[in-house]
C-alpha positions as CSV (number, residue, x, y, z in Angstrom):
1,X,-2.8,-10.4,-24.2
2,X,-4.6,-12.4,-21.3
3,X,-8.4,-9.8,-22.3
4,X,-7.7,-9.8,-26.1
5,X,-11.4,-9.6,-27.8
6,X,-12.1,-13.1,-29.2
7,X,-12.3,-13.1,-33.3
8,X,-15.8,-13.4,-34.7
9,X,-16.5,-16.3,-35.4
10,X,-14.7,-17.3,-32.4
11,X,-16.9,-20.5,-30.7
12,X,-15.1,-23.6,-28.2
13,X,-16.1,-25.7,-25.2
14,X,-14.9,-25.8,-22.0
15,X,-14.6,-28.6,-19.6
16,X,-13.8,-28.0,-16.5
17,X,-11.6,-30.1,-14.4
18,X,-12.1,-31.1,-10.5
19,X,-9.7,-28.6,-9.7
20,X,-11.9,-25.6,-11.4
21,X,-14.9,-27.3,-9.4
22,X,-13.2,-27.0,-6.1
23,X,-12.1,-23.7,-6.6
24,X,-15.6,-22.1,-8.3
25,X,-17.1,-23.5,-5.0
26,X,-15.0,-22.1,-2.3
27,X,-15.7,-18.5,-4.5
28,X,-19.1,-19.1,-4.0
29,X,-19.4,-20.4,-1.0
30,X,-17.4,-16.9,0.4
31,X,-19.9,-14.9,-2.1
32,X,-22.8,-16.6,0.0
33,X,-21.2,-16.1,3.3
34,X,-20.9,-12.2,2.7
35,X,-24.2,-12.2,0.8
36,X,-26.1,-13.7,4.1
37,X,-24.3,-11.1,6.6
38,X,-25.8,-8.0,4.1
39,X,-29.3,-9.6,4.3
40,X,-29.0,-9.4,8.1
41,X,-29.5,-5.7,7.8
42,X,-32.3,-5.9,4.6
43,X,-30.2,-5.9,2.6
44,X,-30.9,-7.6,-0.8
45,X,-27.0,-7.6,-3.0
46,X,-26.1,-9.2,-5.7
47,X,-22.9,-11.2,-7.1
48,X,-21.4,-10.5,-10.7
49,X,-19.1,-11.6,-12.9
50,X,-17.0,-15.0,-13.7
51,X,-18.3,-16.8,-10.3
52,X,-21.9,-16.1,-11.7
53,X,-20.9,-17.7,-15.0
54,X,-17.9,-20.4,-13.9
55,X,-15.5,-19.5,-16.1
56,X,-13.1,-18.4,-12.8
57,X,-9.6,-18.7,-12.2
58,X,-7.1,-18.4,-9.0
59,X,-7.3,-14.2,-9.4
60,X,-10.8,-14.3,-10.1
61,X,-12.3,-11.4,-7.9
62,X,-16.0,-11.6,-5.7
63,X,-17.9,-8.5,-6.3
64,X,-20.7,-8.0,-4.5
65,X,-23.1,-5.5,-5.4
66,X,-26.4,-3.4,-3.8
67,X,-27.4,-2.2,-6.8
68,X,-29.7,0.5,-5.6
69,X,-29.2,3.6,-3.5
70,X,-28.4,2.7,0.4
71,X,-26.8,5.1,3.0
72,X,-23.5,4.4,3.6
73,X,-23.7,3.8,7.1
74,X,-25.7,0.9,6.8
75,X,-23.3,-1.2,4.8
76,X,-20.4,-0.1,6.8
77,X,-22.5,-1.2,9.7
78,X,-23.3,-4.0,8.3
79,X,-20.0,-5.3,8.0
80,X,-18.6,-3.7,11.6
81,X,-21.5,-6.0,13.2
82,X,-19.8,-9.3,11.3
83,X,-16.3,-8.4,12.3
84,X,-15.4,-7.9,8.6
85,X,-12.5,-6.3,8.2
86,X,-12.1,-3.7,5.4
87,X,-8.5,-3.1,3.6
88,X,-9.9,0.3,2.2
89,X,-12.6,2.6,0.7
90,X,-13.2,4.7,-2.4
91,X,-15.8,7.0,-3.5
92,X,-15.9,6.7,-7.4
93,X,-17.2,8.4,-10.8
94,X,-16.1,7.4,-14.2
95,X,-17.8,10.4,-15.7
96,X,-19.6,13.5,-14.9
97,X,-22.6,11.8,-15.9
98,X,-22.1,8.4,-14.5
99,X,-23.3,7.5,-11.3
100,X,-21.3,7.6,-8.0
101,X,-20.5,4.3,-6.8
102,X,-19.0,3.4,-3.4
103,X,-16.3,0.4,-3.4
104,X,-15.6,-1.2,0.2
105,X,-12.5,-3.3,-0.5
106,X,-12.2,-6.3,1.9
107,X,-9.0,-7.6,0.4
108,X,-7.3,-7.3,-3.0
109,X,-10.1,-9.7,-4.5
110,X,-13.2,-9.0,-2.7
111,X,-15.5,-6.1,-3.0
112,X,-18.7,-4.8,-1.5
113,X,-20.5,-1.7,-3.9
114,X,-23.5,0.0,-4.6
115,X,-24.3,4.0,-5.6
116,X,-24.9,6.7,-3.8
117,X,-27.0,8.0,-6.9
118,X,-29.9,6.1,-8.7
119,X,-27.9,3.9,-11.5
120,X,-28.9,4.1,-15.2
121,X,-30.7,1.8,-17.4
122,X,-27.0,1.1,-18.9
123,X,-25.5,0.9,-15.8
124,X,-27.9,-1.3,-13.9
125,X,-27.5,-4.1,-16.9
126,X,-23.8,-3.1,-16.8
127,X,-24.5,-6.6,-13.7
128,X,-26.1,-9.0,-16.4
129,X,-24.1,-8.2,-19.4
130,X,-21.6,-9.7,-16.8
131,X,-23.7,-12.2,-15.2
132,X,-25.3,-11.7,-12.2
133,X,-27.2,-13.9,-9.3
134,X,-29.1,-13.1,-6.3
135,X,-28.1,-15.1,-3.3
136,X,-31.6,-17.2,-3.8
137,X,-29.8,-18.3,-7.3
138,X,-26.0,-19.3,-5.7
139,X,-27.8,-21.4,-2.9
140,X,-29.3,-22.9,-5.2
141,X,-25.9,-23.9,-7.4
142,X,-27.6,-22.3,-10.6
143,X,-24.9,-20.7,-12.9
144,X,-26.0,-18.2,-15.7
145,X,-24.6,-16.6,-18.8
146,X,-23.0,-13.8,-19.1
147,X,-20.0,-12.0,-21.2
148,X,-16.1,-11.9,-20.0
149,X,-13.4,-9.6,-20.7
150,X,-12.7,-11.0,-24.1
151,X,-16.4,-10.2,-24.9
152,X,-17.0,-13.5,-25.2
153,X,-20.5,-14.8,-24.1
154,X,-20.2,-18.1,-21.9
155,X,-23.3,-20.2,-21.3
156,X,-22.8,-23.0,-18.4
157,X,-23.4,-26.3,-19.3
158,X,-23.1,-29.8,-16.7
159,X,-19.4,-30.3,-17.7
160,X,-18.1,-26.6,-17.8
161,X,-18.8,-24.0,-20.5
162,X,-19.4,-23.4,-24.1
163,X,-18.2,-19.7,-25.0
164,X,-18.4,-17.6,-28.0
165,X,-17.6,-14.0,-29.8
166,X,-20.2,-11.5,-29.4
167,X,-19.0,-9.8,-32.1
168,X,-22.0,-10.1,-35.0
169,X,-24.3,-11.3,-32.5
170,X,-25.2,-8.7,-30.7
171,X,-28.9,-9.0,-30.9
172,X,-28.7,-12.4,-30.1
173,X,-26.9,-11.7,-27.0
174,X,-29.1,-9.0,-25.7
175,X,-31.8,-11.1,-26.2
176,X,-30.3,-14.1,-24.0
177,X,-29.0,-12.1,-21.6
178,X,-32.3,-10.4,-21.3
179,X,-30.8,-6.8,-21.7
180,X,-30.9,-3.8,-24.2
181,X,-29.1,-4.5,-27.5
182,X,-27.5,-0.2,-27.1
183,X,-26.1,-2.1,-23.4
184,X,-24.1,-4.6,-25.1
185,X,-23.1,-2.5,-28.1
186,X,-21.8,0.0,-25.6
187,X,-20.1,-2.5,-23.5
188,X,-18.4,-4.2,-26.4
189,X,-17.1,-0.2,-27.8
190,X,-16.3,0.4,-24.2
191,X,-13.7,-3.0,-24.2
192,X,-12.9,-3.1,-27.5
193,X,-11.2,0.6,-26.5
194,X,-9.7,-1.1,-23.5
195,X,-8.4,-3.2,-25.3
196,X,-6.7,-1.0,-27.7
197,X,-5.6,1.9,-25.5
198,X,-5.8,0.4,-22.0
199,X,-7.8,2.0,-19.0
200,X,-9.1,5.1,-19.4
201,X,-8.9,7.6,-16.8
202,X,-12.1,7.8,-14.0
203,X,-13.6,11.4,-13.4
204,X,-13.3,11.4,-9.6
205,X,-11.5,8.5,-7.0
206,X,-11.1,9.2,-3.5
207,X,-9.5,6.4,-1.8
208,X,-10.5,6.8,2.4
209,X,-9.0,4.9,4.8
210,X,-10.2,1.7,6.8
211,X,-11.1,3.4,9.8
212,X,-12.5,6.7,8.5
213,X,-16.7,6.5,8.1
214,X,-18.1,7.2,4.7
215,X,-20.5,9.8,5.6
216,X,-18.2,12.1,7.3
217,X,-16.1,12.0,3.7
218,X,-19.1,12.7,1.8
219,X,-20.2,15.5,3.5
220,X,-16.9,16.8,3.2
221,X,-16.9,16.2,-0.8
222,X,-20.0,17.8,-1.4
223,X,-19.4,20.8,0.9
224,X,-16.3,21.7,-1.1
225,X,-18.1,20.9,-4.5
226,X,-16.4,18.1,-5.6
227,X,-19.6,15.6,-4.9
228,X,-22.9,16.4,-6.0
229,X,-25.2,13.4,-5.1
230,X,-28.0,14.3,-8.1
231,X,-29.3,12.6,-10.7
232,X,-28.9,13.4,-14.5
């Protein structure tokens, strides 16, 4: 399996070839492109995931992220005002508990999110467990550390990557990462399921249509009681 958990223990290098190079750069390059069209309206997103860290590949996705509460209409006009064209919509909650999260889907590999509720300690470093970079950071070329699918923690170095099992090193991972050590223990119980059982289903998803605003569907939701846009 491509996302099998690494063993403990688990530790390698990485170098990359001029291939990976050329390919982590376009990623980024399109990451800063829709970055810089957010900040036009004040904006401030984020990036996470394996273009944050390098460790990317040809189905690698770019998930761009507000991570604080913005009305919808913003973002959508946000996007409208570059001529970005959006493939589809959903309003999203994994639990009852969880925050609601908006995903604008531009194409099969590139999203623009952020919650219509305040996120959780958890779920705010949900971003850095991953890796995550302000547009400041990707300008800049920097590359930081974060943990992959195979809960594997991968540190950039000049020639690639040096990755290992964060399995028995929890604390130390927390600590690099700069995040709660109850984050990464429930992100590892959270993949190690995954991995086991395979996705779990999501409380609510409503996929909308291209054309069809946001805030017109939210009204909607929380008029007939299916949305309610409070905090726990």
């Amino acid at each position: 399996m491509k996302n099998r958990p690494g063993k403990p223990g688990e530790e390698k290098e990485v170098i990359y070839s001029s291939q990976h190079w050329r390919l982590l750069k376009q990623l980024r390059a399109r990451a800063i492109e829709l970055m810089k069209l957010l900040r036009r309206y004040s904006l401030n997103p984020i990036v996470h995931g394996s273009i944050v860290r390098g460790d990317i590949t040809p189905q690698s996705d770019i998930d761009i992220v507000l991570p604080y509460n913005v009305p919808s209409f913003i973002v959508e006009e946000a996007l409208e005002a570059a001529g970005i064209k959006v493939l589809y919509k959903e309003i999203v909650q994994a639990t009852p508990l969880s925050a609601v999260k908006v995903y604008i889907h531009l194409s099969e590999r590139e999203t623009v999110s952020f919650p219509l509720t305040k996120l959780s300690l958890r779920e705010r470093e949900f971003y850095t467990f991953g890796g995550e970079s302000t547009l400041e950071e990707l300008l800049k070329d920097i590359r930081k550390p974060g943990v992959n699918k195979r809960l594997m923690l991968v540190k950039p170095t000049l020639k690639g990557h040096v990755e290992y099992s964060i399995i028995g090193r929890e604390s130390e991972v927390a600590r690099i990462l700069g995040i709660s050590i109850d984050t990464v223990n429930e992100r590892k119980k959270m993949l190690l399921k995954r991995s086991a059982v395979g996705r779990t289903g999501l409380y609510m998803k409503v996929e909308i249509p291209s054309i069809q605003p946001l805030e017109t569907v939210i009204r909607k939701l929380i008029s007939s009681g299916r949305l309610k846009l409070t905090n726990n």
